[in-house]
Backbone as a chain_set.jsonl record, in Angstrom:
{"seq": "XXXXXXXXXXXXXXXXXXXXXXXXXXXXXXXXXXXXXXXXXXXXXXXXXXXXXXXXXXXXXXXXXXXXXXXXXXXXXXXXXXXXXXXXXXXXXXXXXXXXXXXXXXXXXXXXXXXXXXXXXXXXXXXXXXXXXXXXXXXX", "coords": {"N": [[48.06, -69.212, 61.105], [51.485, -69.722, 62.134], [52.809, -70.089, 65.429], [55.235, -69.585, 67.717], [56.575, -70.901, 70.504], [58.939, -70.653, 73.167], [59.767, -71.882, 75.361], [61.514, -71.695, 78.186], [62.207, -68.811, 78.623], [59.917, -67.325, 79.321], [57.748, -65.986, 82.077], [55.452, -66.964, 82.228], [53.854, -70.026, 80.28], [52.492, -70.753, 77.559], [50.382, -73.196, 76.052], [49.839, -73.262, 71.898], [47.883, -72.983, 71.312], [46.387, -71.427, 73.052], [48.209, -69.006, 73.339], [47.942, -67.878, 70.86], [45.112, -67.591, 70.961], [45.534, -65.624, 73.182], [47.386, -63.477, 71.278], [45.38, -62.694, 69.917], [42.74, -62.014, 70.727], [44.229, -59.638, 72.211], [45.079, -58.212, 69.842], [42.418, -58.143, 69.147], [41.077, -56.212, 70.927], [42.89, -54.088, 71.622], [43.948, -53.299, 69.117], [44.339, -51.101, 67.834], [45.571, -49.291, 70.028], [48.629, -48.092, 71.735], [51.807, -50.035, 72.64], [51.922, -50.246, 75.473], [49.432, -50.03, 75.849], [48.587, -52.675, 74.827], [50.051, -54.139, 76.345], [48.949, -53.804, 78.697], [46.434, -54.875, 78.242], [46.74, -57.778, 77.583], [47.957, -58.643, 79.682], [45.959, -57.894, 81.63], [44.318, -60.513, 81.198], [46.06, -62.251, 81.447], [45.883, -62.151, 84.126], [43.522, -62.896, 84.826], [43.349, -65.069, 84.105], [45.582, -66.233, 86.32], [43.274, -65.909, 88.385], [41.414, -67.307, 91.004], [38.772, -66.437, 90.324], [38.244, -66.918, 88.126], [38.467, -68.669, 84.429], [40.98, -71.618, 83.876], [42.656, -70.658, 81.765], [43.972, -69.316, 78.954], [42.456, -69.322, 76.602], [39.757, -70.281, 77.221], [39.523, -67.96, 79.438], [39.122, -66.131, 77.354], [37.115, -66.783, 75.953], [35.355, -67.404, 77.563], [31.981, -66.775, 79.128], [29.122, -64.773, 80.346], [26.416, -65.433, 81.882], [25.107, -66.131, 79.631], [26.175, -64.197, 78.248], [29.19, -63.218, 76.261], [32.514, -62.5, 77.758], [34.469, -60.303, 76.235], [33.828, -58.601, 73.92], [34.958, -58.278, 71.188], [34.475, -60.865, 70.895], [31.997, -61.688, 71.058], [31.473, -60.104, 68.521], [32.549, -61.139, 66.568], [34.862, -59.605, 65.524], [37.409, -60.656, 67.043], [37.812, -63.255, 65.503], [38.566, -62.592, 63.44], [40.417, -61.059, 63.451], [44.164, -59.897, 62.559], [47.356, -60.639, 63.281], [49.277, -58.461, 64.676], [52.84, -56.91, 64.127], [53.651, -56.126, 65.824], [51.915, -56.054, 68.144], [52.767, -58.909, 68.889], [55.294, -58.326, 70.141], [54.51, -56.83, 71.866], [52.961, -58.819, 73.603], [54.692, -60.661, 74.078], [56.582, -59.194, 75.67], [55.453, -59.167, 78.098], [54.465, -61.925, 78.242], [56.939, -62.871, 79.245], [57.422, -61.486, 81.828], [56.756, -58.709, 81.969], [54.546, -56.429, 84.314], [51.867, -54.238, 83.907], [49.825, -53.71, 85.005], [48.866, -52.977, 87.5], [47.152, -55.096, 89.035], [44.824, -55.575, 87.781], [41.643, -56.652, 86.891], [39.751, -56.376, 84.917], [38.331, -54.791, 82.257], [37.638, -51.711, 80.304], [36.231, -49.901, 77.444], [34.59, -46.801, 77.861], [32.999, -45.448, 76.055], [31.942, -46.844, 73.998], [30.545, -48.592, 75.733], [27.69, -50.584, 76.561], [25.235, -48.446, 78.68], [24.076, -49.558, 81.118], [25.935, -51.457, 81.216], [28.092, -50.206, 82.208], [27.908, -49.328, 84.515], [27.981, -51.359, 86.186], [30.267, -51.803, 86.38], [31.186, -49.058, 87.518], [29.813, -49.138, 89.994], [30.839, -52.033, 91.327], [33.153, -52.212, 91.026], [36.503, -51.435, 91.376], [38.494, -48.791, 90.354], [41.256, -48.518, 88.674], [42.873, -46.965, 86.846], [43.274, -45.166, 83.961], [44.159, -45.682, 79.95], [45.1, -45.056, 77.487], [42.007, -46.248, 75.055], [40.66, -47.559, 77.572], [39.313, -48.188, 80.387], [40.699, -49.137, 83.226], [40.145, -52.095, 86.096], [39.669, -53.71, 88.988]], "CA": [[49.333, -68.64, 61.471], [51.952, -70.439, 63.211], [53.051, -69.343, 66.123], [56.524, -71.218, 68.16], [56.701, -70.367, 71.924], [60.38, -70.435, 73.607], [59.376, -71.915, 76.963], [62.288, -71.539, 78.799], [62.589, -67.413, 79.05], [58.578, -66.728, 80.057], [56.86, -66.077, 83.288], [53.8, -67.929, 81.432], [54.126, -70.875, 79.374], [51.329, -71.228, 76.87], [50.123, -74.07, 74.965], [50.214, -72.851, 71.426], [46.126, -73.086, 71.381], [46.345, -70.489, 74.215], [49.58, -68.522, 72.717], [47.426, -67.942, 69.604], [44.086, -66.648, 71.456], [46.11, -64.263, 73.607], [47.168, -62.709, 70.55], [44.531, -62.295, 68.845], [42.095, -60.873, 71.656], [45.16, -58.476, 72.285], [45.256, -57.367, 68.472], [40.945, -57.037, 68.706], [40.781, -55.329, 71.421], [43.388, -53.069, 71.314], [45.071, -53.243, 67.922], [44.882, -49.698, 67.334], [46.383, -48.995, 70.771], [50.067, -48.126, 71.993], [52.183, -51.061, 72.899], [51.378, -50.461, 76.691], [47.75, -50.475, 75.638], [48.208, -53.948, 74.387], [50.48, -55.343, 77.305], [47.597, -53.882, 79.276], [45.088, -56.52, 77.516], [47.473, -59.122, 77.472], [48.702, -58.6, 81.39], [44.904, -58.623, 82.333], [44.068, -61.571, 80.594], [46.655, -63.088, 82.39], [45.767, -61.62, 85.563], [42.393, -63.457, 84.968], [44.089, -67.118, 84.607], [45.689, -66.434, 87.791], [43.007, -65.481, 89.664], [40.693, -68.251, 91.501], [37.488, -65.931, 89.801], [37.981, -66.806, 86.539], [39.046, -70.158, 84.022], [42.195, -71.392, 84.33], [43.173, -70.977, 80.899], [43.76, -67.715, 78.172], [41.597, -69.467, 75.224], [39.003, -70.355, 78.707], [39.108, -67.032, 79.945], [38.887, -65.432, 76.591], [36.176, -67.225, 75.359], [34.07, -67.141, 78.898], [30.387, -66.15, 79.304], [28.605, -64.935, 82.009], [25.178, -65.154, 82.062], [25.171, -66.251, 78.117], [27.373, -62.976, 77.394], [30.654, -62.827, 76.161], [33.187, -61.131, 78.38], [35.058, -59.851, 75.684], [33.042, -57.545, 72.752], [35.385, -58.667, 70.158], [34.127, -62.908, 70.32], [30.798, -61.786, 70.396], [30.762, -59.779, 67.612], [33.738, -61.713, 65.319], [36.453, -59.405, 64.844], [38.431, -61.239, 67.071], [38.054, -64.297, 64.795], [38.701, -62.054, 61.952], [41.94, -60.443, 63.691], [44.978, -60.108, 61.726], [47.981, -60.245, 64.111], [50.821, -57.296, 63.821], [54.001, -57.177, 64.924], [53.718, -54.655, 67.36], [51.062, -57.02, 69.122], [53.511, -60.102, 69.123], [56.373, -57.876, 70.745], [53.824, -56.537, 73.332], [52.359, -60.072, 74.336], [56.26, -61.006, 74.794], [56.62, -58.69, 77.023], [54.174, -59.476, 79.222], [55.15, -63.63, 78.772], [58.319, -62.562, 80.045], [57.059, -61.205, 83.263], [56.425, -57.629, 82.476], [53.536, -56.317, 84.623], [52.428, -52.971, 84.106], [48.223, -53.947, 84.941], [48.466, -52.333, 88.712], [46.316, -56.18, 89.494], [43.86, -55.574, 87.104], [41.365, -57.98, 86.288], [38.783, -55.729, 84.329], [38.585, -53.171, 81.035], [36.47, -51.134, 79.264], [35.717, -48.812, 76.437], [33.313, -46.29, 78.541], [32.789, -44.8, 75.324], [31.505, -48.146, 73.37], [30.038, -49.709, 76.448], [26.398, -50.242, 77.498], [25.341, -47.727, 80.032], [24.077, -50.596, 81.949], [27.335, -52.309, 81.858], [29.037, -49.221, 82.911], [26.593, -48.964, 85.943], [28.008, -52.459, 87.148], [31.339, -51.214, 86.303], [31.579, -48.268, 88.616], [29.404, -49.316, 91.626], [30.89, -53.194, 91.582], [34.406, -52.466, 90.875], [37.253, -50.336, 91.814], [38.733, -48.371, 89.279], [42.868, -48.02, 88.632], [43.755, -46.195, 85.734], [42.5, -45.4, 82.172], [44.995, -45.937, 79.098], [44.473, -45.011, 75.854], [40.718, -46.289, 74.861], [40.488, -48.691, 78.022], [39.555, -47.865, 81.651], [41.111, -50.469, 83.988], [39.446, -52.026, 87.164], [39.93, -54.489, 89.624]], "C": [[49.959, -69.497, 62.566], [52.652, -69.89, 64.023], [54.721, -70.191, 67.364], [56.735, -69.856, 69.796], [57.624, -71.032, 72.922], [59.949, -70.374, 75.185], [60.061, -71.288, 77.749], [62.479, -70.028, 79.2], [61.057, -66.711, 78.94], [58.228, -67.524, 81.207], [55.636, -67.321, 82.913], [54.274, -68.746, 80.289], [53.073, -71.097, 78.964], [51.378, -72.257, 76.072], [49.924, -72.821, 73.58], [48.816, -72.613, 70.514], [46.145, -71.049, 72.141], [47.196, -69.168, 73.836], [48.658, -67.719, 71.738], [46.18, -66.831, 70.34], [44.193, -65.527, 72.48], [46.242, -62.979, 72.936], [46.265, -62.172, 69.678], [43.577, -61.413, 69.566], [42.965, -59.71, 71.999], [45.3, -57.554, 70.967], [43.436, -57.031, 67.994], [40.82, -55.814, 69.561], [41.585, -54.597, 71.603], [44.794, -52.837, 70.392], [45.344, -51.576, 67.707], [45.589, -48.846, 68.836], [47.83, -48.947, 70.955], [50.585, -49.494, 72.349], [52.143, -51.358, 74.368], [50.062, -50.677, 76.4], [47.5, -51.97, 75.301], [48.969, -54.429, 75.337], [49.688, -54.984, 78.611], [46.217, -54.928, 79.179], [45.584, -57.257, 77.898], [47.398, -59.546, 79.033], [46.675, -58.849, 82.539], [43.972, -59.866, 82.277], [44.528, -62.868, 81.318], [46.364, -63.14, 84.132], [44.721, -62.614, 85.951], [42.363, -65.11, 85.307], [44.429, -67.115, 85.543], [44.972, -66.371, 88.83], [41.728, -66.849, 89.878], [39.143, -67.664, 91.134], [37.47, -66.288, 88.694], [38.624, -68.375, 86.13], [40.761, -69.686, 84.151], [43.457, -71.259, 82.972], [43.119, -70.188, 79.614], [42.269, -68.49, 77.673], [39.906, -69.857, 76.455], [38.482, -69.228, 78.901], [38.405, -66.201, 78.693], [37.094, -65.549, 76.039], [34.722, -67.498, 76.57], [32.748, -66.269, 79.025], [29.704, -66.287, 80.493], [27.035, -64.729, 81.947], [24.378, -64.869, 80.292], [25.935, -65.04, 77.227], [28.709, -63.253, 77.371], [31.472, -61.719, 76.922], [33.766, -60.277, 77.985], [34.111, -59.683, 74.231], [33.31, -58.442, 71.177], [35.222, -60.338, 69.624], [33.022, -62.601, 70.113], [30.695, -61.204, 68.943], [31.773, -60.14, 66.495], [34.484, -61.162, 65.09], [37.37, -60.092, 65.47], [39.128, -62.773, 66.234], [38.719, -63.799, 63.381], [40.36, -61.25, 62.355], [43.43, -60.891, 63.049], [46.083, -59.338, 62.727], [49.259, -59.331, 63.845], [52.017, -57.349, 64.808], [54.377, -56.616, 66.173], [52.905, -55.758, 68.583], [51.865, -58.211, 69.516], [54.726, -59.45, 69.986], [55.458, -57.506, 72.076], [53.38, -57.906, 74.394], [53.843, -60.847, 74.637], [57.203, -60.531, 75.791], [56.095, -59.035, 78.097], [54.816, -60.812, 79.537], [56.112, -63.447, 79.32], [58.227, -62.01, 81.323], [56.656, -59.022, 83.565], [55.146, -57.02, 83.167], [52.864, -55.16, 84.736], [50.621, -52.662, 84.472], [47.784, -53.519, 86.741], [47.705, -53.785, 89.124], [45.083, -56.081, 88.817], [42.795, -56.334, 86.39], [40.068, -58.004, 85.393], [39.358, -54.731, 83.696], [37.209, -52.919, 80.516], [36.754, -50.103, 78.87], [34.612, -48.11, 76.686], [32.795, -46.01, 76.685], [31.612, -46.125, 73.75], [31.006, -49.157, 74.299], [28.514, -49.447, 76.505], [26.513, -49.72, 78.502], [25.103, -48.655, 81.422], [25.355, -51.123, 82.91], [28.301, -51.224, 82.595], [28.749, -48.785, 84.162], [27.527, -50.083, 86.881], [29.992, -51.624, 86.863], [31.911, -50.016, 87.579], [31.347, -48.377, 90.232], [29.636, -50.982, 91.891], [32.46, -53.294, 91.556], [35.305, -51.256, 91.479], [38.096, -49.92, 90.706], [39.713, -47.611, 89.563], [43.274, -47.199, 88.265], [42.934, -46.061, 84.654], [44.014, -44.815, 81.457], [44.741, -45.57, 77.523], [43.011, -44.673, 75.742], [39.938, -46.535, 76.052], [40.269, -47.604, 79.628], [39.722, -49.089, 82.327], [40.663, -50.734, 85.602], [39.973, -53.243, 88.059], [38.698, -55.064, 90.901]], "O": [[49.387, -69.92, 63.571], [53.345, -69.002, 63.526], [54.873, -71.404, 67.515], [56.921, -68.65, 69.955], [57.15, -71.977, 73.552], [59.821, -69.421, 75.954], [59.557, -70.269, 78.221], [63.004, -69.945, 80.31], [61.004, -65.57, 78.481], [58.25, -68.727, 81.471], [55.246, -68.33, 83.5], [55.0, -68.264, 79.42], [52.333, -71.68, 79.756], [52.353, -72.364, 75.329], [49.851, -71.636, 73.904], [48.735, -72.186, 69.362], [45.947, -69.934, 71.658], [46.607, -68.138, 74.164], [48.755, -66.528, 72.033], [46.258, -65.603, 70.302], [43.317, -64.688, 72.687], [45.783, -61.89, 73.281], [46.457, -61.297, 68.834], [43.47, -60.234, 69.229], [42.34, -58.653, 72.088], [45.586, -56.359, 71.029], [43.035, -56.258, 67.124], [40.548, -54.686, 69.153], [40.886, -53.698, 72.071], [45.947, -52.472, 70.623], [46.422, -51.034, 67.464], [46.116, -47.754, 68.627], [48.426, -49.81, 70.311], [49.661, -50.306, 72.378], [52.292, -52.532, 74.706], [49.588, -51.729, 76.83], [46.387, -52.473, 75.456], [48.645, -55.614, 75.42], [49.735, -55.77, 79.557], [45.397, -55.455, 79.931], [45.0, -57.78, 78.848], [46.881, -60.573, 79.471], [46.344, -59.517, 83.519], [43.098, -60.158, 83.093], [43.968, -63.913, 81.648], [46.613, -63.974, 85.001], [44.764, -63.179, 87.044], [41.838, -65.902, 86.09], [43.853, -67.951, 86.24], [45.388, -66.594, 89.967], [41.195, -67.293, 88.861], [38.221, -68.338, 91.595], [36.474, -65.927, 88.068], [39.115, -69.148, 86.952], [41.436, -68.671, 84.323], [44.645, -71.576, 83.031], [42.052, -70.383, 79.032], [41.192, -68.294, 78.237], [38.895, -69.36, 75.959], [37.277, -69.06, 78.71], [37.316, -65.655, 78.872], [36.23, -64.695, 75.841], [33.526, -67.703, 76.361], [32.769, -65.038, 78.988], [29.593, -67.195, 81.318], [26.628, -63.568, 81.988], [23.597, -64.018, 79.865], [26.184, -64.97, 76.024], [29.342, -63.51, 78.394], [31.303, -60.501, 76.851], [33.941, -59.304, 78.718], [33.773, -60.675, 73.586], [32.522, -58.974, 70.395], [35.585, -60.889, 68.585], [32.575, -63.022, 69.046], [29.905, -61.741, 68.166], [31.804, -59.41, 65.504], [35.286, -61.726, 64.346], [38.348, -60.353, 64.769], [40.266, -63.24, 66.262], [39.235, -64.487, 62.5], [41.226, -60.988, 61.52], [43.794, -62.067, 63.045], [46.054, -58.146, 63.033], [50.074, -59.505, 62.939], [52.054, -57.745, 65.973], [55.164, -56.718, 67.113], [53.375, -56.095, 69.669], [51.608, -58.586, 70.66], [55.225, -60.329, 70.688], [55.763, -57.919, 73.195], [53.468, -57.938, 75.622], [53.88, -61.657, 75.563], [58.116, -61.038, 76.443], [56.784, -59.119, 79.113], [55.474, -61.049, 80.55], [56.144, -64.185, 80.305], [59.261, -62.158, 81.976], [56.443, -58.339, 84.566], [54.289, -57.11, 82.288], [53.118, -54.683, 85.842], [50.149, -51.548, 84.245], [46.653, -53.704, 87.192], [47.507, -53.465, 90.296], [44.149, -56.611, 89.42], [43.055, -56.674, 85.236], [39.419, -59.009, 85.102], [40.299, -54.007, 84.017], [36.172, -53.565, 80.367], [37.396, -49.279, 79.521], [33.592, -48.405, 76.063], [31.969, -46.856, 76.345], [30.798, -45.827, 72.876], [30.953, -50.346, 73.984], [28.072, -48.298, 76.5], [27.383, -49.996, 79.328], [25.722, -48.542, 82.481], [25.69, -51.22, 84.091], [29.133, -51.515, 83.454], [29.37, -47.909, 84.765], [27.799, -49.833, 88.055], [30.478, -50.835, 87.673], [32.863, -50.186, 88.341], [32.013, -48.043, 91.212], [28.773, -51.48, 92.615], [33.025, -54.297, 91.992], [34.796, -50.259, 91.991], [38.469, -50.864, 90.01], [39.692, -46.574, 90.225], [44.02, -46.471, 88.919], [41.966, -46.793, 84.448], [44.779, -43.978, 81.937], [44.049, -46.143, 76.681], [42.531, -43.578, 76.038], [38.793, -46.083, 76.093], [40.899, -46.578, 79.882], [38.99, -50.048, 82.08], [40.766, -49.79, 86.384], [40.967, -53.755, 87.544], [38.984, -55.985, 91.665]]}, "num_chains": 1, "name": "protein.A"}
């Protein structure tokens, strides 16, 4: 899928590498979400490139492992390779490129409900915790 990205009127200018793996981690992990639920993904994704903790670069961040794990569910276990992008997801991630921010500084998510209890252990006593959205609880 080709994808054409209109530098000039976004906050974020993606290569079209980067452009591409935005949407697609935005349509695994929360395709069946509202269109805030997905400029929630998107917006912390971005949050993550900006921040001096993380790579400096979506398809980078997306694809990042910490301790041989995937940070994101959907690379380890292939649907995001298998993601089939919808239109709703391309209007939400254009929002966001455009400067909408609606992620409170958010630079963490999760699906309590589909997480390891483990991981939800480091989750509550390592992070501080914003909001929950939809599926997603959001952290920082």
């Amino acid at each position: 899928m080709d994808y054409v990205v209109l530098e000039k009127e976004y906050k974020y200018n993606l290569s079209e590498a980067d452009y591409e793996a935005l949407l697609k981690i935005v349509q695994a992990e929360a395709g069946n979400e509202d269109e805030e639920g997905k400029m929630l993904v998107a917006g912390v994704i971005l949050n993550r490139v900006d921040s001096c903790k993380f790579p400096e670069t979506v398809t980078e961040v997306v694809m990042q492992r910490e301790n041989g794990v995937y940070q994101f569910s959907p690379v380890a276990n292939g649907t995001y390779k298998r993601a089939n992008v919808t239109e709703e997801t391309i209007a939400a991630v254009e929002r966001v490129l455009k400067g909408e921010d609606i992620t409170k500084g958010a630079l963490y998510f999760v699906s309590r409900k589909y997480a390891d209890p483990e991981k939800m252990r480091w989750f509550d006593n390592s992070l501080t915790k914003l909001f929950e959205h939809g599926g997603h609880e959001f952290f920082m």
